[in-house]
Backbone bond lengths (Angstrom), bond angles and torsions (degrees), N, CA, C in turn:
res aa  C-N    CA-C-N  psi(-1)  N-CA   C-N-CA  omega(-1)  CA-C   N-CA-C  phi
1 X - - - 1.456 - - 1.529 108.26 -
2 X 1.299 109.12 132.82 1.537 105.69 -179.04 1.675 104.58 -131.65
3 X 1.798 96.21 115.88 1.355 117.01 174.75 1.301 123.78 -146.18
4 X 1.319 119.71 -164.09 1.359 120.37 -158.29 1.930 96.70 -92.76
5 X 1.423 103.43 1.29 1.578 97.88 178.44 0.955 119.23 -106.02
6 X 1.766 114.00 -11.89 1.682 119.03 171.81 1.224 104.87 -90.45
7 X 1.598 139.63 138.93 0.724 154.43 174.77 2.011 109.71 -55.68
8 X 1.320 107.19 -47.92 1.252 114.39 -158.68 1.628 107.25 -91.92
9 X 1.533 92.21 13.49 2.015 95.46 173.97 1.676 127.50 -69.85
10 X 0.591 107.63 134.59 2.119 105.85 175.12 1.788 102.66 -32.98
11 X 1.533 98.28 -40.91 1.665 102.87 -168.12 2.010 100.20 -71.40
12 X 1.251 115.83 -47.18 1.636 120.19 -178.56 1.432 103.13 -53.77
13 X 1.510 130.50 -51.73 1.514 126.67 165.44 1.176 120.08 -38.89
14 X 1.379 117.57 -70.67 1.894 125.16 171.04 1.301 107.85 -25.75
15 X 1.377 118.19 -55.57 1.508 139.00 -144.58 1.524 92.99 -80.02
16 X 1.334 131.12 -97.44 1.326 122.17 145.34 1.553 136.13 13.57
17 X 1.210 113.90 -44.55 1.801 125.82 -162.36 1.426 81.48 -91.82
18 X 1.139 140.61 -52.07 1.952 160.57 -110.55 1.931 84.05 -119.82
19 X 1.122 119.32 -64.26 1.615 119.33 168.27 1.849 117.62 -51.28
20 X 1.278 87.70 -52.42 1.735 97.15 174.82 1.741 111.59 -58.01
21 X 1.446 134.78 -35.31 1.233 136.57 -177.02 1.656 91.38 -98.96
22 X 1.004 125.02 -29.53 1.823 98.79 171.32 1.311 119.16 -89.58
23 X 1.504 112.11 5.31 1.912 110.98 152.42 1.380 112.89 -103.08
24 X 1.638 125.39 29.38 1.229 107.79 -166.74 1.778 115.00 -83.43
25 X 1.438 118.88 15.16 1.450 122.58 149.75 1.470 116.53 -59.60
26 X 1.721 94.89 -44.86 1.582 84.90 -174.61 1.485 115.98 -67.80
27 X 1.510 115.94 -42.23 1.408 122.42 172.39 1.678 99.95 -34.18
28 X 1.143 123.22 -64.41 1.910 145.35 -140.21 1.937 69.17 -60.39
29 X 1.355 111.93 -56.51 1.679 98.16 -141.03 1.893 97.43 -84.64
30 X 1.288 119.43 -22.02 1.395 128.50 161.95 1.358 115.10 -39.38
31 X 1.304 105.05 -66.87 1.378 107.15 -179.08 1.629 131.69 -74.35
32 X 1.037 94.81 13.08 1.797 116.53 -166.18 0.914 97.44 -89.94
33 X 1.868 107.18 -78.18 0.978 116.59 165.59 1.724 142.88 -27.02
34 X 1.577 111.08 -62.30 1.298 117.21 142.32 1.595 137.58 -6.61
35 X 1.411 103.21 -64.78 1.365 126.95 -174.16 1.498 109.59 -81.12
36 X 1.522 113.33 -50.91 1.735 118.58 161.16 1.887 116.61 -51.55
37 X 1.075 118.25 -15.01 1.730 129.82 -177.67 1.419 92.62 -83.14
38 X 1.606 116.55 -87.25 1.033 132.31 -167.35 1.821 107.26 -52.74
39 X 1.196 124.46 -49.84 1.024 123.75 167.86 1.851 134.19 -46.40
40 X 1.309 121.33 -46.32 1.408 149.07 176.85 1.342 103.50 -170.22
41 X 1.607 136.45 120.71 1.018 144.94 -155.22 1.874 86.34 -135.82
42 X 1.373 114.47 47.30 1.743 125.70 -164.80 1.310 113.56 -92.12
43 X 1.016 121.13 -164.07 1.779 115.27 164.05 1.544 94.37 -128.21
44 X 1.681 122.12 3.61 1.514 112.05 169.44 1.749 85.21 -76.78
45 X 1.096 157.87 -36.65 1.366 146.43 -134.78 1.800 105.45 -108.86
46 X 1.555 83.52 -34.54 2.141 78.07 -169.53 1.773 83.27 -82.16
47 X 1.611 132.91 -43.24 1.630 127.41 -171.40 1.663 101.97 -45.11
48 X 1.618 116.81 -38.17 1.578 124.65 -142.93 1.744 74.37 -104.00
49 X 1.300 154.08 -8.35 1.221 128.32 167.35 1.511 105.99 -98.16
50 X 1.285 119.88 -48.06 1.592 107.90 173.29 1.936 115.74 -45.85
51 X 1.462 102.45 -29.12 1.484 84.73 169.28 1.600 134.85 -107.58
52 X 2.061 104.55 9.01 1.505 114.42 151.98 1.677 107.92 -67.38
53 X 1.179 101.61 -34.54 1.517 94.84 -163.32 1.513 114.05 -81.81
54 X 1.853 126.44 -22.26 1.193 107.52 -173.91 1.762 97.61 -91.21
55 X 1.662 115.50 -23.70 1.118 94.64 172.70 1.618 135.81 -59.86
56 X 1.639 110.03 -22.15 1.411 126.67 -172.20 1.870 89.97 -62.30
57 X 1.284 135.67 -48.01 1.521 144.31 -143.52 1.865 72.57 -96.46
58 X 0.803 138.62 -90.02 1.369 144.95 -165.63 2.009 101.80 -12.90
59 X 1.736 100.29 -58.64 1.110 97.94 -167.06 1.531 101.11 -89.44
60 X 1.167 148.14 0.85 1.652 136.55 134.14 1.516 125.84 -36.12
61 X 1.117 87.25 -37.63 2.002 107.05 -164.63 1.731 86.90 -83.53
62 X 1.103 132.18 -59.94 1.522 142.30 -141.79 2.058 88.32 -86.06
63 X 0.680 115.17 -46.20 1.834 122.32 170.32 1.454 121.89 -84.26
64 X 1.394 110.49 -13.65 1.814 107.29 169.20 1.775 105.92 76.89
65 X 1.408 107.25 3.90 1.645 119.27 -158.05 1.778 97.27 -106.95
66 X 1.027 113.89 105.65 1.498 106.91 158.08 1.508 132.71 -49.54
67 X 0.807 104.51 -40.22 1.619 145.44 -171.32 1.424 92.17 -55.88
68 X 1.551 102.10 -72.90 1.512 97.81 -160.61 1.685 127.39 -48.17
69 X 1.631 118.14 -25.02 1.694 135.12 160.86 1.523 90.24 -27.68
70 X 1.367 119.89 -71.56 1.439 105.32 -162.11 1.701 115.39 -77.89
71 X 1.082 143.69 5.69 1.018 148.28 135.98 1.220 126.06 -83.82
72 X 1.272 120.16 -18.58 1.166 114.52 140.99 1.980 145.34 -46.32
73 X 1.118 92.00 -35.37 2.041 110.37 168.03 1.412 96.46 -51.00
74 X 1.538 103.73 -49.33 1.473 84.11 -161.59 1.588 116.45 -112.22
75 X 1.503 116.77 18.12 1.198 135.07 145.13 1.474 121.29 -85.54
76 X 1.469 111.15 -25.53 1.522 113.47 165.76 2.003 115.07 -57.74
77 X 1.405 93.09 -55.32 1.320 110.80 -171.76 2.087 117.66 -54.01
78 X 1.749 84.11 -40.40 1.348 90.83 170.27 1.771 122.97 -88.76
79 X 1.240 112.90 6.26 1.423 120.12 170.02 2.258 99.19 -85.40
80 X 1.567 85.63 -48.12 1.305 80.70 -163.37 2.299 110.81 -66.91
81 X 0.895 105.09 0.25 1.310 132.87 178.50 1.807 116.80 -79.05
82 X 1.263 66.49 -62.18 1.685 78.22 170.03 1.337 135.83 -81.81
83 X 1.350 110.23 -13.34 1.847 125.42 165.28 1.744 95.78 -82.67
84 X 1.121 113.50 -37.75 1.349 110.27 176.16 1.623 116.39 -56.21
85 X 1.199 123.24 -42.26 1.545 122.93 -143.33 1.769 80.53 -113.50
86 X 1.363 127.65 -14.74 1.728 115.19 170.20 1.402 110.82 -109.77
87 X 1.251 98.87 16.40 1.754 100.10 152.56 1.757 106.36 82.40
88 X 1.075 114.11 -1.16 1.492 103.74 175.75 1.553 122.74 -109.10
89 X 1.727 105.72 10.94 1.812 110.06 171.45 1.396 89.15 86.70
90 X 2.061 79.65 151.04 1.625 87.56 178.62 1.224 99.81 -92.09
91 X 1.730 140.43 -3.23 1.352 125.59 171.43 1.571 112.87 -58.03
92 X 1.172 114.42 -45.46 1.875 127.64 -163.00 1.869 90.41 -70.34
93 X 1.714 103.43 -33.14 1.329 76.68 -166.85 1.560 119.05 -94.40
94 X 1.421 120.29 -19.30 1.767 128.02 146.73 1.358 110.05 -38.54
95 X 1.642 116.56 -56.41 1.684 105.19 -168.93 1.792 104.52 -65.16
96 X 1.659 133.63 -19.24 1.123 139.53 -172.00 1.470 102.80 -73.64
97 X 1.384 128.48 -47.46 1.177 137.71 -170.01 1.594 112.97 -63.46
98 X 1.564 78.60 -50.98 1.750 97.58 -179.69 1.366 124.23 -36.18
99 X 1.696 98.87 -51.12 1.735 122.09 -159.74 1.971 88.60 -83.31
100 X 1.318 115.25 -48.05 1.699 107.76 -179.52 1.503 108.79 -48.98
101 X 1.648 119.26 -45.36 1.437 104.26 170.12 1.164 138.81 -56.43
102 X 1.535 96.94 -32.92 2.146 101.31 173.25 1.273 99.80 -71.78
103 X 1.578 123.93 -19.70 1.542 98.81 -172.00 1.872 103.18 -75.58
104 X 1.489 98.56 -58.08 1.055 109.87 171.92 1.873 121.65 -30.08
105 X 0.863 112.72 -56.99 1.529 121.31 162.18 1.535 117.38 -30.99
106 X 1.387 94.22 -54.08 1.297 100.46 -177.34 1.518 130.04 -67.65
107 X 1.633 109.22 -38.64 1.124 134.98 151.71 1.701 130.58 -42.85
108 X 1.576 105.62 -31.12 1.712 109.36 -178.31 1.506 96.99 -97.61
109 X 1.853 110.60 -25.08 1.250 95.00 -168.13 1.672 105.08 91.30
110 X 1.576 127.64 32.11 1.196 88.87 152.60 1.633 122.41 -96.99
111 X 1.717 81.37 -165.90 1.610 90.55 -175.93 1.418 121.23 -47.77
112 X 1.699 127.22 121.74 0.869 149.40 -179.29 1.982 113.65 -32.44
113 X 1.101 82.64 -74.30 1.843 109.40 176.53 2.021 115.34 -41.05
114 X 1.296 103.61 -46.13 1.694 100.28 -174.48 1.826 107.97 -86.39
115 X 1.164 96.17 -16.67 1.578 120.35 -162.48 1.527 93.77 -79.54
116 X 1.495 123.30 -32.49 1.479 130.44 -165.56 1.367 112.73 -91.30
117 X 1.829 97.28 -44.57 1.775 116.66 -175.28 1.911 99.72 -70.59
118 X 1.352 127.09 -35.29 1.213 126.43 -169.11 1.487 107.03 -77.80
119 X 1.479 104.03 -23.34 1.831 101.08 -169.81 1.087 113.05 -106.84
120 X 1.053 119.10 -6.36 2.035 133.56 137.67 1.169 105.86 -49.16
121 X 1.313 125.26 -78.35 1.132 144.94 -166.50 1.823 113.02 -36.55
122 X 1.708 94.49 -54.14 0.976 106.10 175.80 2.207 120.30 -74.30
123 X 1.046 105.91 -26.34 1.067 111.71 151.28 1.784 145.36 -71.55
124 X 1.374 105.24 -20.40 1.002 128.29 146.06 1.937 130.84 -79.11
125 X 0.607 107.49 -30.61 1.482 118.44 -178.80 1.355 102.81 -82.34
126 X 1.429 103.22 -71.07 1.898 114.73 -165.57 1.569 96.79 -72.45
127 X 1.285 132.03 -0.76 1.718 127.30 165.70 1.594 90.73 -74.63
128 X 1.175 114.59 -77.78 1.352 108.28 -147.40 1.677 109.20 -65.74
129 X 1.386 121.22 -20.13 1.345 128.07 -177.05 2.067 88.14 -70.88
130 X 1.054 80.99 -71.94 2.057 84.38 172.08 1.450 120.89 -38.32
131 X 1.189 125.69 -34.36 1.384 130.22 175.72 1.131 114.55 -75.76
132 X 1.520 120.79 -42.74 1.898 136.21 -179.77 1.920 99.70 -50.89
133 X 1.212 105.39 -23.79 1.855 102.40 -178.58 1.849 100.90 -90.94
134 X 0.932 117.65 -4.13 1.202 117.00 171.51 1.434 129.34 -90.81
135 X 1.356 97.92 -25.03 1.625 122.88 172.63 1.717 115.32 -73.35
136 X 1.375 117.76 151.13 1.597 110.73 172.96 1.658 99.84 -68.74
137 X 1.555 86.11 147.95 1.782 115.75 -162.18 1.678 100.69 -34.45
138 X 1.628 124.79 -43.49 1.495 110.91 -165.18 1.480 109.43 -91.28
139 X 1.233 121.87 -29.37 1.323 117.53 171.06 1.691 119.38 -63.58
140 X 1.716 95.60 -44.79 1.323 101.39 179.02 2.005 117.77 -53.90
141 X 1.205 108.60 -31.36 1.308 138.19 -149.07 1.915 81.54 -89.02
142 X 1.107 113.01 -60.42 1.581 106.04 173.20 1.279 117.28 -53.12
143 X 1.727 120.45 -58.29 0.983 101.11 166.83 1.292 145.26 -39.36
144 X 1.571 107.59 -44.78 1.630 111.33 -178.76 1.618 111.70 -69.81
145 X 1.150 116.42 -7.61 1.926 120.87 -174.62 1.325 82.66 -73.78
146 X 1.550 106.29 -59.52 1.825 105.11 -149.38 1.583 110.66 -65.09
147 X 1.510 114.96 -31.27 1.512 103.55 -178.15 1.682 109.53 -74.09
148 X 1.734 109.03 -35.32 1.371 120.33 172.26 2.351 106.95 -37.79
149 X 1.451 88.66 -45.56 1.735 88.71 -174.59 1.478 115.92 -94.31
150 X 1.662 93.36 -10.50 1.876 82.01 162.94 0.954 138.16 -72.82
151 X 1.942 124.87 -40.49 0.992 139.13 142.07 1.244 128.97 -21.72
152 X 1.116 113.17 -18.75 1.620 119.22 165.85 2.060 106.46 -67.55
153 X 1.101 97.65 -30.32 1.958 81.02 160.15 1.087 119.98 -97.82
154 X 1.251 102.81 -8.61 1.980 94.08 160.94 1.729 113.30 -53.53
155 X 1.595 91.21 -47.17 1.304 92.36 -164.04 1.605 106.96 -90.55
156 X 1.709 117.23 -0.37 1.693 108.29 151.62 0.834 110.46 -86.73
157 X 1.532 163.11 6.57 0.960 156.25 163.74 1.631 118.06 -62.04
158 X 1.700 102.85 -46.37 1.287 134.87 -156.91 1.748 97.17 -87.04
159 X 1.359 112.82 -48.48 1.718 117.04 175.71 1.895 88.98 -68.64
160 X 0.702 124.17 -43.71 1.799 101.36 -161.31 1.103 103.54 -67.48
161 X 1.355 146.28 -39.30 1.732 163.17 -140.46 1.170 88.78 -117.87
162 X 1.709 151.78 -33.82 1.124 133.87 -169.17 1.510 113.42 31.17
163 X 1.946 101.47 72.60 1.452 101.49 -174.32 1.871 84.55 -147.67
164 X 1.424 105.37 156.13 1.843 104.94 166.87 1.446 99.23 76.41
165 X 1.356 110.73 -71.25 1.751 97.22 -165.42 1.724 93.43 -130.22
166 X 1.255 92.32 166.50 1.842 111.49 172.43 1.310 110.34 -44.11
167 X 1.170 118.87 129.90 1.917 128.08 159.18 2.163 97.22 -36.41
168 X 1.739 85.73 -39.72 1.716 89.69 -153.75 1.779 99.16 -74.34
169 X 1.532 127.32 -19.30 1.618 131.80 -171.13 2.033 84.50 -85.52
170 X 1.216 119.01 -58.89 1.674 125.83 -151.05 1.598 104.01 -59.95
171 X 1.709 116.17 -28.65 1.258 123.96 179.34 1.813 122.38 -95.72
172 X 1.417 85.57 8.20 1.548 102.16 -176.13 1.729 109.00 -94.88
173 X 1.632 85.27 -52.01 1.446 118.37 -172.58 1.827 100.90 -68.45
174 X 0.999 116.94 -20.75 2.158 120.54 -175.61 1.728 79.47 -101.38
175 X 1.247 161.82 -19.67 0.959 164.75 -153.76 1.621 112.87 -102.50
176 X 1.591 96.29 -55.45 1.840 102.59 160.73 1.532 116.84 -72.62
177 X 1.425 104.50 -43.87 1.642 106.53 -172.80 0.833 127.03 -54.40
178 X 1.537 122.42 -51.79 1.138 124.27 171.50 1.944 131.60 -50.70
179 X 1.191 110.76 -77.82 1.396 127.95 176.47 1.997 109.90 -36.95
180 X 1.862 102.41 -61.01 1.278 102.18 172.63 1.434 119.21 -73.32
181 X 1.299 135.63 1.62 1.322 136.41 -167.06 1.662 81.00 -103.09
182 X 1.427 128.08 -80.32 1.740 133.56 -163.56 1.656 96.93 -48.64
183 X 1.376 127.62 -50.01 1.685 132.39 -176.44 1.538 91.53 -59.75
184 X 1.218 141.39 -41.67 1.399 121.25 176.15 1.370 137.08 -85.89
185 X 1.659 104.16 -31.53 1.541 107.81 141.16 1.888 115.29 -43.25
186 X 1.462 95.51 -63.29 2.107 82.98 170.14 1.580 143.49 -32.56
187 X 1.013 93.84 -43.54 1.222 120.13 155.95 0.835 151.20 -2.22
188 X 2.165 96.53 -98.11 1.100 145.91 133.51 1.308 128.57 -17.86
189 X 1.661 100.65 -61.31 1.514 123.84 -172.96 1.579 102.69 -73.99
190 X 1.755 125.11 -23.11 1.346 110.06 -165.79 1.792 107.49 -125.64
191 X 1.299 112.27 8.90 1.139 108.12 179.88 1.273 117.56 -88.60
């Protein structure tokens, strides 16, 4: 008999495959994560994602554009690249980007309110991710896990309200935060 109560039906596969591609944020931020562990499991990597990620929400809020969060990852990544390779750090060059968006913000006129909560946010977050490199390597290295997994209610905050960035970036972003933020506290805590 093939139904939706046997597991091993044609219909339980569909069903399954069809669930699996409508979490594929979570997959996107699973495997990120994953690959960022195994790859450098550092506090240069969880510090340098807490500050792709608040800048990506920063520049949603500062453009009125949802959209842009997810072009943002990979405009984050290439800002932080490029402060690297002209010699002035990717911190100087996130906080540079950062401050053009509030101006910019200010300039299109967006909304006051997300524009304020994101550049807090981002000042809060990317401090303490920024501060964790200032700290000796294992403390620092905790620190950067724990702000890496706090941000994960930034980004529940942002999936429940479906406001600022995509349901599909906020469930990606609690998806990376978490796992690579606690795996780098691990780390931290056991190296």
């Amino acid at each position: 008999m093939t139904d939706a109560l046997h597991p091993g039906s044609p219909y339980a596969a569909r069903r399954s495959t069809h669930q699996a591609l409508h979490r594929w944020p979570t997959v996107v931020g699973l495997v990120a994560a994953s690959a960022a562990l195994l790859a450098a499991a550092d506090r240069d990597t969880a510090a340098t994602s807490v500050g792709v990620a608040v800048l990506c929400y920063l520049g949603a809020a500062a453009l009125n554009r949802p959209w842009v969060a997810w072009a943002g990852v990979l405009g984050g990544s290439v800002v932080v690249t490029a402060g690297e390779l002209a010699g002035i750090g990717r911190w100087a060059a996130l906080g540079a980007v950062a401050l053009a968006l509030v101006v910019v913000a200010v300039v299109v006129g967006a909304p006051r309110r997300p524009v304020i909560a994101q550049t807090v946010a981002f000042a809060a977050y990317g401090g303490l991710a920024f501060g964790a490199l200032a700290l000796d390597p294992r403390p620092g290295l905790v620190l950067a896990g724990l702000t890496l997994a706090a941000h994960a209610v930034w980004d529940a905050v942002h999936f429940v309200r479906a406001r600022v960035v995509p349901r599909s970036l906020a469930e990606a972003c609690m998806a990376l935060d978490v796992p690579l933020g606690l795996g780098v506290v691990l780390v931290g805590l056991t190296s």
